[in-house]
C-alpha positions as CSV (number, residue, x, y, z in Angstrom):
1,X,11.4,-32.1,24.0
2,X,15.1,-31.7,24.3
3,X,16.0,-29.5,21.2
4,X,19.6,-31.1,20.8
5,X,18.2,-34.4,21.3
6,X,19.4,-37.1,18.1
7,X,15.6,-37.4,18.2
8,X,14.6,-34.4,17.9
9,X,16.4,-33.7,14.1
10,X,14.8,-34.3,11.1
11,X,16.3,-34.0,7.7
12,X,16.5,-30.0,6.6
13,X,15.2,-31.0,2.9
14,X,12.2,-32.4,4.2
15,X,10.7,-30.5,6.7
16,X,8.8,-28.0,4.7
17,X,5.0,-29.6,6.0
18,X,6.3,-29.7,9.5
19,X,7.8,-26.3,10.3
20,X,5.5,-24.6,12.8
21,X,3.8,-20.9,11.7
22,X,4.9,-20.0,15.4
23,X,7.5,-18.4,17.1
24,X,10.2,-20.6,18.8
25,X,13.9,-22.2,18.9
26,X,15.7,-23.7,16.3
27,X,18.9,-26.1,15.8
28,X,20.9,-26.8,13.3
29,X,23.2,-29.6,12.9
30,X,25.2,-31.6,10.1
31,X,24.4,-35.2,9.7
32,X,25.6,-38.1,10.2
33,X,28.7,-38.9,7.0
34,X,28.6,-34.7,6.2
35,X,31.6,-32.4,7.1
36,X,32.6,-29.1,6.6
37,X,36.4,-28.4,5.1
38,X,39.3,-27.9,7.3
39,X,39.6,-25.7,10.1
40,X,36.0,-25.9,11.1
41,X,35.3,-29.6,10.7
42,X,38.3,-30.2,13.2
43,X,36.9,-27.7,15.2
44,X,33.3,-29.6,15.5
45,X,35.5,-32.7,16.4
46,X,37.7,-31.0,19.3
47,X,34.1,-29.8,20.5
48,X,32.3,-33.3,19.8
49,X,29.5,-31.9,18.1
50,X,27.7,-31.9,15.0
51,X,25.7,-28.7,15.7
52,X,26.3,-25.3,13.6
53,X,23.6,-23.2,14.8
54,X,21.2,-22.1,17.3
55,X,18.6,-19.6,16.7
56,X,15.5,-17.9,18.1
57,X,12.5,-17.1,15.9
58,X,11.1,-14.0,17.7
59,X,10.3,-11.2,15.0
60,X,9.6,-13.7,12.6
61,X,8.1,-17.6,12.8
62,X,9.6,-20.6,12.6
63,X,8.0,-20.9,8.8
64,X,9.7,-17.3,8.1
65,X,13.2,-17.7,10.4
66,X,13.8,-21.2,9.8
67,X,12.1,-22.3,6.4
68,X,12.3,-19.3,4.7
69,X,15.4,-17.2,5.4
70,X,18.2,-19.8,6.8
71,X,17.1,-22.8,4.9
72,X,15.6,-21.9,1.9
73,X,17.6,-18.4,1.1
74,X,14.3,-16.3,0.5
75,X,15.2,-13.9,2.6
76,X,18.7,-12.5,4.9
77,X,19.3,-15.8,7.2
78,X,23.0,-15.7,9.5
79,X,22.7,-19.5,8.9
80,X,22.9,-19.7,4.9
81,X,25.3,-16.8,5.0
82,X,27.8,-17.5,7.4
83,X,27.8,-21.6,6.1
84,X,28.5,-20.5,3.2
85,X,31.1,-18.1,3.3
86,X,33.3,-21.2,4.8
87,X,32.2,-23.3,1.8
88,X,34.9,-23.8,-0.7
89,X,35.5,-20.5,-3.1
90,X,33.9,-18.5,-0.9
91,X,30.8,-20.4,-0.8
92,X,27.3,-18.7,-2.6
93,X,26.3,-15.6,0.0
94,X,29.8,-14.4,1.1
95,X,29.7,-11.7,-1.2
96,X,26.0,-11.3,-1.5
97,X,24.6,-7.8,-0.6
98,X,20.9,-7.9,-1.0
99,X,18.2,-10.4,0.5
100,X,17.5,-11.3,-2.6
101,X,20.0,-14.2,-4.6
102,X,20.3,-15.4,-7.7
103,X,18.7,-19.0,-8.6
104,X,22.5,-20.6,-8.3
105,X,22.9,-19.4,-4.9
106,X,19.3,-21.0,-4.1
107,X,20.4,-24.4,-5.3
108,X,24.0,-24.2,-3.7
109,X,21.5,-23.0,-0.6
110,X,19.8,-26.4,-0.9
111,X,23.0,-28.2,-1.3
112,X,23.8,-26.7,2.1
113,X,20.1,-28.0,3.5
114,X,21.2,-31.5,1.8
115,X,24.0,-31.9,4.3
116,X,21.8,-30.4,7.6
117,X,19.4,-32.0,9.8
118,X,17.1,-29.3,11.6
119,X,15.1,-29.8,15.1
120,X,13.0,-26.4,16.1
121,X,10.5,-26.3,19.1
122,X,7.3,-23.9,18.9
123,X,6.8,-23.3,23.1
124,X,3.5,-25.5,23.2
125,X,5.5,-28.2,21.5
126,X,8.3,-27.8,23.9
127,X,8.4,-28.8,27.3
């Protein structure tokens, strides 16, 4: 498997049953129609790519890292907060300080998953 593959993406908001409990690599990417607001949309273009973020899942699994923390906002995830600090107003975790967020920042968190598509490769899926 090819991580940055079109393939290899699925939808962010529906991949809770597929995430693997393993360590691994991780992509994340907006999808097809979705943009991010001026600078760093233009930026994506110049670059010709729709991905926002690579990560490794080494401390924690792919259910923790990726699920849990950067697309679900239980926990501290660079993703979530770094997306949305460059969301309009600020955007719901630029001024949080705690891993812990208020049920408005979890939905504005899956308003950012609506607009994602993830691909993440445990190494015996990945070859």
């Amino acid at each position: 498997m090819n991580l940055l593959d079109d393939g290899s993406f699925q939808p962010a908001v529906g991949i809770d049953a597929i995430v693997p409990d393993e360590f691994g690599v991780y992509a994340i990417r907006l999808r097809s129609g979705a943009a991010l607001p001026t600078p760093f949309q233009s930026r994506l273009d110049d670059l010709a790519t729709r991905v926002l973020y690579v990560g490794q899942a080494e401390k924690q699994t792919l259910l923790n890292r990726l699920l849990g923390n950067e697309l679900r906002a239980r926990g501290n995830g660079t993703f979530i907060r770094s997306i949305g600090a460059v969301l309009p107003r600020g955007g719901p975790h630029a001024r949080c300080r705690s891993s812990t967020h208020s049920s408005r920042s979890w939905n504005a968190s899956q308003r950012i998953a609506s607009q994602t598509n993830v691909c993440c490769a445990a190494p015996a899926a990945a070859s």
